[in-house]
BAKOL-232259 format. One line per field, with one value per residue (C-alpha): residue in three letters; residue number from 1; x, y, z. Coordinates in Angstrom, 2 decimals. Example, Ala and Ser with C-alpha at 12.3 -4.5 7.8 and 13.67 -1.06 7.14 Angstrom:
BEGIN
r [ALA/SER]
k [1/2]
east [12.30/13.67]
north [-4.50/-1.06]
up [7.80/7.14]
// end
This chain:
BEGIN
r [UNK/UNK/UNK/UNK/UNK/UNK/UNK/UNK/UNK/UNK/UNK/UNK/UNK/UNK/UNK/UNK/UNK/UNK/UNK/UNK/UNK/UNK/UNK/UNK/UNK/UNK/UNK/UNK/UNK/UNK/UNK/UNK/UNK/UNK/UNK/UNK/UNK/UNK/UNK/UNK/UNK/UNK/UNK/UNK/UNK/UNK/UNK/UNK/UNK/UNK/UNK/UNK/UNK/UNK/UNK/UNK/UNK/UNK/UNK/UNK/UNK/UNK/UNK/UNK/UNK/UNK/UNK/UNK/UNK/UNK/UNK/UNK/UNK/UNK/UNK/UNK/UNK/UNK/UNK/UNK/UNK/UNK/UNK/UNK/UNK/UNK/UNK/UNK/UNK/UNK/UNK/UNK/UNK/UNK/UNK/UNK/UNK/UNK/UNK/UNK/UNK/UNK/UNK/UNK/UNK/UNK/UNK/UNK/UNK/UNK/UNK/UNK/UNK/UNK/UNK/UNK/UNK/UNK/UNK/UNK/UNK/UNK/UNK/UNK/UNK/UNK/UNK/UNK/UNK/UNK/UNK/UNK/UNK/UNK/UNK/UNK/UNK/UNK/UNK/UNK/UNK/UNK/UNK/UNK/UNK/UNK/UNK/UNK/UNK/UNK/UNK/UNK/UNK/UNK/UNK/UNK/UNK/UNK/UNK/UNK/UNK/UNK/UNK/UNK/UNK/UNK/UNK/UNK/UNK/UNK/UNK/UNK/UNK/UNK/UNK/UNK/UNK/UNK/UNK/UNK/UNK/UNK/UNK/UNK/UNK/UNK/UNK/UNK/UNK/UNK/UNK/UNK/UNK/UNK/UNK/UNK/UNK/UNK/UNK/UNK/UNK/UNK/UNK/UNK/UNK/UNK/UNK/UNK/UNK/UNK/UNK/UNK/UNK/UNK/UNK/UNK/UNK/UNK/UNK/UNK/UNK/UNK/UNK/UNK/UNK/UNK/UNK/UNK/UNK/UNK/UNK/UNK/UNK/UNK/UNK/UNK/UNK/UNK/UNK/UNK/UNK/UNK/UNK/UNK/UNK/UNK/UNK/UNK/UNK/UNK/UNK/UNK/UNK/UNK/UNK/UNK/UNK/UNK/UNK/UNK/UNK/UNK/UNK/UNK/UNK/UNK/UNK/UNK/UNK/UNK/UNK/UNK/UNK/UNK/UNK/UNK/UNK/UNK/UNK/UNK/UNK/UNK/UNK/UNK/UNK/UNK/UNK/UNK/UNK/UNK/UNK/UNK/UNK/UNK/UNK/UNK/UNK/UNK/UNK/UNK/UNK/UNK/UNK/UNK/UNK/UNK/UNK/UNK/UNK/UNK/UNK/UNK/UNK/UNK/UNK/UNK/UNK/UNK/UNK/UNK/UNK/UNK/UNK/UNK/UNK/UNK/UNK/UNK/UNK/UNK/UNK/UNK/UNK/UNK/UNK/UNK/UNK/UNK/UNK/UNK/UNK/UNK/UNK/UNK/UNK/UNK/UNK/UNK/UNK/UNK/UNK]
k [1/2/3/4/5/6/7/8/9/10/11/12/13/14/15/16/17/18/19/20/21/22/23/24/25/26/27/28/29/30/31/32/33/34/35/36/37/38/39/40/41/42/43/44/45/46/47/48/49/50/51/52/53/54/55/56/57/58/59/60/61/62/63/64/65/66/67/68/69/70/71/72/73/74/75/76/77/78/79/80/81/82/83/84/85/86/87/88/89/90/91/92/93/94/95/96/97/98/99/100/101/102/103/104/105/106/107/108/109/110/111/112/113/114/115/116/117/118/119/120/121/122/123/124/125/126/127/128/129/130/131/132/133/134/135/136/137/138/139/140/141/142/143/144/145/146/147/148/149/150/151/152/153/154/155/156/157/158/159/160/161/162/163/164/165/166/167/168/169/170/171/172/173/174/175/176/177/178/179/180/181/182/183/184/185/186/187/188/189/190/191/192/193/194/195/196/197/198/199/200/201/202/203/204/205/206/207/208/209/210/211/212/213/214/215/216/217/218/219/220/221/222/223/224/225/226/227/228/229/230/231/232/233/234/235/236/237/238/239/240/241/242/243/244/245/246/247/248/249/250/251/252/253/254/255/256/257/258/259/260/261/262/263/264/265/266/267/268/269/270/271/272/273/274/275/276/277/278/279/280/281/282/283/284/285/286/287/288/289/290/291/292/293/294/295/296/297/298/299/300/301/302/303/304/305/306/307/308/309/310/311/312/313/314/315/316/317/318/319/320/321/322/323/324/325/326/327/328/329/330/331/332/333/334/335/336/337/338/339/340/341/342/343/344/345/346/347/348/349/350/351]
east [0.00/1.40/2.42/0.22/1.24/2.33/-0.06/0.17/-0.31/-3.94/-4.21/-2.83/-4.40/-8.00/-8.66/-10.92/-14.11/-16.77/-20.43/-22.78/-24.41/-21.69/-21.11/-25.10/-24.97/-21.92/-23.02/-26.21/-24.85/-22.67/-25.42/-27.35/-24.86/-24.71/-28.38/-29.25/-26.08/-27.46/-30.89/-29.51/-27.74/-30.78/-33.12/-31.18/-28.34/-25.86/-22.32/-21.78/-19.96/-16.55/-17.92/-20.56/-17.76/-15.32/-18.33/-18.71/-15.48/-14.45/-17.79/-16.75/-12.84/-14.43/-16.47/-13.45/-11.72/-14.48/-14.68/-10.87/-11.08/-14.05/-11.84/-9.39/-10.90/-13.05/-10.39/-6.95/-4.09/-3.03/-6.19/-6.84/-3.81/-4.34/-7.04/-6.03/-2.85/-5.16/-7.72/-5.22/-3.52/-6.31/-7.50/-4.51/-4.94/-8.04/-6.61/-4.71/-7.59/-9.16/-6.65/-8.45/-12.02/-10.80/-10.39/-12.84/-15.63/-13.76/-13.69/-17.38/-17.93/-20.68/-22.56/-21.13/-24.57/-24.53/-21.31/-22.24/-24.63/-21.87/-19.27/-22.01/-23.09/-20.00/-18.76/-21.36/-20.63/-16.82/-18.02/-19.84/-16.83/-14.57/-16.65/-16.74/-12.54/-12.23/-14.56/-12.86/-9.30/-9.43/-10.58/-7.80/-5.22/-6.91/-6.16/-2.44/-0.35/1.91/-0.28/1.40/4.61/2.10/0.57/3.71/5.68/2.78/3.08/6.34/6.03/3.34/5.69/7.90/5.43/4.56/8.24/8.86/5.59/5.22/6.65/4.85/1.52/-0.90/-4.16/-5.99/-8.35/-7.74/-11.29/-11.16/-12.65/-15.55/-16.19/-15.67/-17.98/-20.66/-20.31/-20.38/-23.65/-26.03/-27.45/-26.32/-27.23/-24.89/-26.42/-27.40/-31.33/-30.61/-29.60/-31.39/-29.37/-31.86/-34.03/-36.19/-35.09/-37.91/-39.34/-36.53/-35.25/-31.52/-28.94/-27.48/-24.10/-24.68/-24.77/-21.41/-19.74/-20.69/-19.54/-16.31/-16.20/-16.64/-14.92/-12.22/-12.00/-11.93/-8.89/-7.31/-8.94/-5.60/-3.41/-5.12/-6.71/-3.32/-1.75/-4.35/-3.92/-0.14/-1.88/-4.12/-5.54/-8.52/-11.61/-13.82/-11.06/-10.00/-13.97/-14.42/-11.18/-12.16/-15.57/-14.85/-11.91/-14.71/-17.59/-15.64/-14.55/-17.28/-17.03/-13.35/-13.54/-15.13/-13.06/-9.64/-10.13/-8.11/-5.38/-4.61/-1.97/-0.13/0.68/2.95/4.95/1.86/2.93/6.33/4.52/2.68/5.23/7.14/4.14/3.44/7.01/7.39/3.68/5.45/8.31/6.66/4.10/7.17/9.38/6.88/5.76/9.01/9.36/6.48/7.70/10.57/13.74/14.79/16.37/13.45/11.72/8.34/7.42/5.06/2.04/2.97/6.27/4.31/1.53/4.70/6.26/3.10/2.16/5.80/6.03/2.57/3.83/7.03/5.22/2.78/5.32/7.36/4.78/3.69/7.26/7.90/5.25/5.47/9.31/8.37/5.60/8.36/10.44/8.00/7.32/11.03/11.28/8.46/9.36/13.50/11.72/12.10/8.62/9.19/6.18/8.25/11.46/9.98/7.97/11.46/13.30/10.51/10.41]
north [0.00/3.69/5.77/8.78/11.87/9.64/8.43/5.32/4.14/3.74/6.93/9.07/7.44/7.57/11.45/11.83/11.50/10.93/11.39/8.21/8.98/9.76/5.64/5.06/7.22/5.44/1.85/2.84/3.71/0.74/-1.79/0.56/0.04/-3.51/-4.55/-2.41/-4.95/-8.22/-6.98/-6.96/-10.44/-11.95/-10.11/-11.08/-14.55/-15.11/-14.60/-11.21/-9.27/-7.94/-4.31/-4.53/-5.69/-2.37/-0.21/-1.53/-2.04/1.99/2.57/1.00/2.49/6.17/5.67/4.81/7.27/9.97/8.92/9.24/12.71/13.85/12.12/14.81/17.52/17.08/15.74/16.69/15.00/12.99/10.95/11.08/9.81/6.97/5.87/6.04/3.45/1.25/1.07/0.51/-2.56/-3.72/-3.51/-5.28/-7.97/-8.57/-9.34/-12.12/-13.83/-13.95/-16.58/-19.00/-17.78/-19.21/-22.83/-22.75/-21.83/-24.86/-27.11/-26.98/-26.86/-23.68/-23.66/-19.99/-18.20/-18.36/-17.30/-13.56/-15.09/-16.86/-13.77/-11.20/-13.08/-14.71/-11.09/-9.81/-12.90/-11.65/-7.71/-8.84/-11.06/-8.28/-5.68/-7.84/-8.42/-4.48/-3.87/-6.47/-5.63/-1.68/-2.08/-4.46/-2.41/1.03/-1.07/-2.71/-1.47/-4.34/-5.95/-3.35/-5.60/-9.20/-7.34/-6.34/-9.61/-11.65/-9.52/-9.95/-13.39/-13.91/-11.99/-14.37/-16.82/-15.67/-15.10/-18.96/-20.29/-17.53/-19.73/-22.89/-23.69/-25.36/-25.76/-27.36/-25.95/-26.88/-26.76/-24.80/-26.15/-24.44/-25.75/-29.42/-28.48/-27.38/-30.06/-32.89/-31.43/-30.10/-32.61/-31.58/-32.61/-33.53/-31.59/-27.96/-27.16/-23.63/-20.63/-22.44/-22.81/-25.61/-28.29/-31.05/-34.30/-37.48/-34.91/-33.87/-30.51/-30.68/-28.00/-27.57/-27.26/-23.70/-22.66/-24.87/-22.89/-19.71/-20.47/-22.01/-17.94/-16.45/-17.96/-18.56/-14.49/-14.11/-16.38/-13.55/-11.18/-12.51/-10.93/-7.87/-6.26/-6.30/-4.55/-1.93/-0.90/-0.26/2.12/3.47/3.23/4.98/2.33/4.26/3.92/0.58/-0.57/1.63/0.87/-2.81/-2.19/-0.56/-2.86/-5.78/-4.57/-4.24/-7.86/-9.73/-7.71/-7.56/-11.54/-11.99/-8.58/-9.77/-13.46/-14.79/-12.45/-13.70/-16.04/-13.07/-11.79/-14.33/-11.73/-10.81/-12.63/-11.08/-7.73/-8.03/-9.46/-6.81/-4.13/-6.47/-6.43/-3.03/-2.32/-4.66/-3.24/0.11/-0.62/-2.20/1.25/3.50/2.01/1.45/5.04/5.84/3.73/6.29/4.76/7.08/5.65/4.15/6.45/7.29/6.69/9.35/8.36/9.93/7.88/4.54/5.31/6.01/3.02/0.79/2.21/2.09/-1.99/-2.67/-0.76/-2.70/-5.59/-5.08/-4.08/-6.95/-9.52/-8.61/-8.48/-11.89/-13.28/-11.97/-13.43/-16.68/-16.50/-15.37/-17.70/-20.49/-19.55/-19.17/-22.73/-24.13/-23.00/-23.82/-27.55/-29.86/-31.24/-35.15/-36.23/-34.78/-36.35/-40.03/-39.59/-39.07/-42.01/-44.28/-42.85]
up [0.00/-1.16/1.81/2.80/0.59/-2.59/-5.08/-6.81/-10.41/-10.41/-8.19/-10.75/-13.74/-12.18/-12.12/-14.28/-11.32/-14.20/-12.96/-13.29/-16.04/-18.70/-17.44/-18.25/-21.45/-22.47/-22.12/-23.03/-26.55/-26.96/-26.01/-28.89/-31.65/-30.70/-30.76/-34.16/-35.14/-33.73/-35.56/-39.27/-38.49/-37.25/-39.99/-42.74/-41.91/-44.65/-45.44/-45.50/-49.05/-48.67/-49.81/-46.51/-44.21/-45.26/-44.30/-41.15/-39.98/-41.53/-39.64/-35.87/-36.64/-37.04/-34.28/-32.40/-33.64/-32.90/-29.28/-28.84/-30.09/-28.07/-24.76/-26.32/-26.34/-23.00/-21.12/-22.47/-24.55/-22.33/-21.71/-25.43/-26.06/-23.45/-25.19/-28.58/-27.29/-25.23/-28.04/-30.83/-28.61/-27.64/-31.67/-32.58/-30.11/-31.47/-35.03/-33.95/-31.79/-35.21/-36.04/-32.84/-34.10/-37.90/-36.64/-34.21/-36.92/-39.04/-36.22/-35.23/-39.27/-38.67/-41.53/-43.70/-42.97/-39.04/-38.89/-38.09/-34.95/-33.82/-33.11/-32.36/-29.44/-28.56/-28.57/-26.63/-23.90/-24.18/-23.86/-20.68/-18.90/-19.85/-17.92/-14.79/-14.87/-15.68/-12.33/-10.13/-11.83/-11.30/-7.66/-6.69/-8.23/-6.50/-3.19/-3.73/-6.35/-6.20/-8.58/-11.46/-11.04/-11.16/-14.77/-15.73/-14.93/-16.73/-19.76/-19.98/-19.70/-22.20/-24.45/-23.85/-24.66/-28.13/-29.37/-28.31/-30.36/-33.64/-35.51/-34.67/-36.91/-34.53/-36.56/-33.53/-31.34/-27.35/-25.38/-22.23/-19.09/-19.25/-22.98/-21.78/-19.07/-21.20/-23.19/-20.63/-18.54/-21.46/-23.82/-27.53/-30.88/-33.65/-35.99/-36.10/-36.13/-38.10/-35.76/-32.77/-30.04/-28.34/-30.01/-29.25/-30.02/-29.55/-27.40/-25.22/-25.20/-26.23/-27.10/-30.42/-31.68/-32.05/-28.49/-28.19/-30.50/-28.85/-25.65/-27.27/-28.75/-25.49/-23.34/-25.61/-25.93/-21.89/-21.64/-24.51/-22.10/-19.44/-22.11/-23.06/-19.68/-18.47/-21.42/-21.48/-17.77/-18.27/-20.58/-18.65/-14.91/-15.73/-16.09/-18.44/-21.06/-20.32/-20.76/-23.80/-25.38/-24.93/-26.25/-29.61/-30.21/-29.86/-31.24/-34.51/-34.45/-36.23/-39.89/-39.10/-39.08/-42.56/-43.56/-43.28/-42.88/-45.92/-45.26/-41.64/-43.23/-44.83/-41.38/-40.55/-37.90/-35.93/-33.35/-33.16/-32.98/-30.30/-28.21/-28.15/-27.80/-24.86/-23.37/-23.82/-21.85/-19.66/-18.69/-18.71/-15.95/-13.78/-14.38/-13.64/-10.59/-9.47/-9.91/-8.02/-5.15/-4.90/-6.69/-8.97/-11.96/-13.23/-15.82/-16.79/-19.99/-21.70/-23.18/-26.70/-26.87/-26.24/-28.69/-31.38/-29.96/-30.75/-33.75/-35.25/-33.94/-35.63/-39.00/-39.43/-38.58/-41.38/-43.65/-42.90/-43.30/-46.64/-48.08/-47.04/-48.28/-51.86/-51.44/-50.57/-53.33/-56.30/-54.92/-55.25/-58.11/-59.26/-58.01/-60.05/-63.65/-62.78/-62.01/-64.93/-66.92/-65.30/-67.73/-71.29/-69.63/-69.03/-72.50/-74.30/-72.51/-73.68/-77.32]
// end
């Protein structure tokens, strides 16, 4: 516990004393957005056009982006540019949990035109979870700032993590125990009934394996919610933006899905990326409340230089993902017109 007359991490970040209703008004648009949402899917299930999903997702990044600038102007640069890093980490996050949603869709063979259902309500199970650990996560740390060097250890450590395994390919899906709990207690069907999540089977009422699959989303996206939460409060200590960052990086996720699906293989050092955004949030959160504790050669790092420093990392990345592909494509290609016709070869040796 800080020392009467210094202020801890979460102490300084969580200024901003907003009234209850700017929280009411707030969720109260986001739940808004996200039912008018669920209401097309539902109206209208099918496989949605690329042209559709790039005015959606340009739609939920200007909203974003509008919300960060009104944070700007009503509460100064430096909590607009909190939220502009949180919600561009937490965006970027998001990307590569589309990589798990890819072969859990293929594993649980949805059919194309409930695919939409699927992440909007898995989504909104995620939104919901997320809300709870943001609650329970910015009251702990308000009450023992120790837990900035537990966060910042476990990002480093998860950093770790996904340097060790980007360049493994694991194509399996690994249930989580709530999934194998859901599975083992509720009655399901092999088949799906439509978009039902529950039918009746010989007149018993039985789940299908559509509500499987949308727990398998959820949950699956609360366990990425270990990684992210973290990252965003060595970002930020104020919860408004942590919840809001979190809620426009996820509300986006389900057009980004279809959006961007086929290109998830070209960014093959996404993984690297993150990493080190996540090692550098890491080591951030541990220097700054080490300096905060009172030893004085551990800086503070400005919010500015870690939104350039996470926006520079994501840009290489990009950058350096696309040119290796298109190598590895010429040289494939190099490779395949250097290779000798077999079939003219054997043909001649007969003649």
């Amino acid at each position: 516990m800080a020392t009467e007359g210094s202020l801890t991490p979460a102490q300084i970040g969580a200024t901003l004393n907003l009234p209850v209703w700017v929280w009411l008004v707030t969720i109260a648009g986001l739940t808004a957005i996200i039912c008018f949402d669920f209401y097309l899917v539902s109206r209208n299930p099918r496989h949605p056009s690329l042209r559709e999903c790039t005015i959606w997702v340009c739609c939920y990044v200007s909203l974003a982006a509008l919300f960060g600038v009104v944070v700007l102007l009503a509460a100064g640069p430096q909590y607009g540019g909190e939220f502009f890093a949180g919600w561009i980490t937490e965006y970027s996050l998001s990307v590569d949990n589309l990589f798990v949603f890819v072969i859990i869709m293929t594993s649980f063979a949805v059919p194309r035109e409930y695919r939409q259902k699927v992440l909007l309500i898995g989504i909104v199970i995620a939104l919901l979870m997320r809300g709870a650990f943001i609650a329970v996560g910015a009251e702990a740390i308000s009450r023992f700032d120790w837990l900035f060097y537990v966060f910042g250890a476990f990002l480093l450590y998860t950093a770790w993590k996904l340097l060790a395994h980007s360049d493994d390919e694991d194509d399996e899906f690994k249930e989580n125990a709530v999934l194998r709990l859901a599975k083992r207690f509720l009655p399901a069907t092999d088949t799906y009934d439509g978009a039902a999540m529950t039918t009746r089977v010989d007149g018993r009422r039985m789940v299908t394996p559509m509500l499987i699959v949308m727990i398998a989303i959820g949950t699956t996206d609360l366990l990425f919610a270990l990684d992210s939460i973290p990252a965003i409060f060595g970002l930020t200590k104020e919860p408004y933006l942590v919840f809001t960052a979190n809620a426009f990086a996820l509300m986006g996720l389900r057009q980004l899905f279809f959006l961007i699906g086929g290109l998830l293989d070209r960014l093959v050092y996404l993984s690297t990326g993150l990493a080190v955004v996540l090692g550098f949030i890491g080591l951030k959160l541990i220097s700054e409340t080490l300096h905060h504790h009172g030893v004085p050669w551990a800086p503070e790092v400005p919010i500015l230089a870690s939104l350039a420093v996470i926006l520079g990392t994501l840009a290489i990345t990009t950058v350096a993902s696309l040119v290796k592909v298109r190598r590895d494509r010429s040289r494939e290609l190099a490779a395949e017109l250097d290779e000798p016709d077999t079939s003219d070869t054997a043909t001649a040796q007969a003649d």
